[in-house]
N, C-alpha and C positions, 0 to 999 in steps of 0.2 A: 504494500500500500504506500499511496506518496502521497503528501498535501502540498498545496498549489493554493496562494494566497488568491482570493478571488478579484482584489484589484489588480490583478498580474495577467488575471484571464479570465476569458469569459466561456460559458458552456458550450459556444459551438469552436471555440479554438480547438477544446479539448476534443470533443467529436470529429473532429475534421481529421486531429492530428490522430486519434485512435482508429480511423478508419475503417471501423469491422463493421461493412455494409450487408453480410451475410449472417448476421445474428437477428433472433426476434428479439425486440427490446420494448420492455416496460418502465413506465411513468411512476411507480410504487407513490410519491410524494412531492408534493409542488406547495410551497408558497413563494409569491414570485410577483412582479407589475410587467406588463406588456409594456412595447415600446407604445410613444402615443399614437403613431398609423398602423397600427396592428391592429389585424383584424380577429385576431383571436379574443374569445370571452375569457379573461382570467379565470372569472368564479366558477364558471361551467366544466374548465379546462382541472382546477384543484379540485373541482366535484368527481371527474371520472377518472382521477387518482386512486377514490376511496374505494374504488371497486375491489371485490376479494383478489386477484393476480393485477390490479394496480390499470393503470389505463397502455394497452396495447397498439404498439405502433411498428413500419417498419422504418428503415434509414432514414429513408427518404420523407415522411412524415416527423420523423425528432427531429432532422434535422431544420427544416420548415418552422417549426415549433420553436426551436434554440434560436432561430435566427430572428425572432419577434419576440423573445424575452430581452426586458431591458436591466432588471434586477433579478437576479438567484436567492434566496433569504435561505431557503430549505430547500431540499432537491434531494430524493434517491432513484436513479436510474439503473435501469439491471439490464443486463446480452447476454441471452442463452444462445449455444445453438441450435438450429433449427427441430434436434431431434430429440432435445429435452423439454420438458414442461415450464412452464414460466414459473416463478415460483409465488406464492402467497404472500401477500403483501404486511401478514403481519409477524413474519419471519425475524429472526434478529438480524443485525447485519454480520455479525460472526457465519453464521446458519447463511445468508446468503455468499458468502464469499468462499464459503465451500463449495458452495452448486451454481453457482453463474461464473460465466468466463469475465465479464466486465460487471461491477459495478462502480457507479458517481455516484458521489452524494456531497451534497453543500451544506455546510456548518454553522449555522449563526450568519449569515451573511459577511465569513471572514473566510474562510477557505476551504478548499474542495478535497474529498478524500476519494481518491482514483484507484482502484485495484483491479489489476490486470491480471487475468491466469498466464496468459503469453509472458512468458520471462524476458525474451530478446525485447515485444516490445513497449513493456517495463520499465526495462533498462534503458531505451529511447526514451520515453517520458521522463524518467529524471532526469538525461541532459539537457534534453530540449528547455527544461521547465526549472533544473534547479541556478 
């Protein structure tokens, strides 16, 4: 796991730079404000977080979604692959970072805890980032 001060980065740096476009990934937690031409509902958008495996999307939809958030407060995001179950959103994050290949999650509005199963690229995230 690595933390990544959140004025240093924002959620779609991180996604761009993790790249794993073949993962299903979930929303598990959002509190967050849209940019102000965003057309996303915030409240609607932290409503179908609460769902039991959290609000489901693929790349190309988070990434859409990252790109019209303008603050992160809270944030847990989880990438399975395709051939595992998404997990239950009221898992811990220990329990999730055993069974998901990626999860993010944003801490108080100060920085981001990034855990990668890929070691190599891991090991890029902390140089890129430290």
């Amino acid at each position: 796991m690595f933390m990544i001060p959140i004025s240093m980065v924002n959620l779609i740096t991180i996604l761009e730079f993790i790249g794993l476009r073949d993962l299903c990934w979930s929303m598990l937690h959002l509190w967050a404000t849209s940019k102000q031409e965003s057309e996303i509902d915030i409240l609607d958008l932290e409503e179908k977080t609460k769902a039991k495996f959290g609000y489901q999307l693929d790349w190309d939809s988070l990434l859409a979604i990252a790109k019209q958030l303008e603050q992160v407060n809270e944030c847990t995001i989880v990438g399975v692959n395709p051939t595992e179950s998404l997990p239950n959103r009221s898992l811990s994050l220990e329990d999730l970072r055993k069974i998901c290949h990626v999860v993010i999650e944003a801490v108080d509005s100060s920085y981001w805890e990034v855990f990668l199963k890929d070691e190599v690229l891991s090991k890029r995230l902390v140089e890129k980032f430290s």
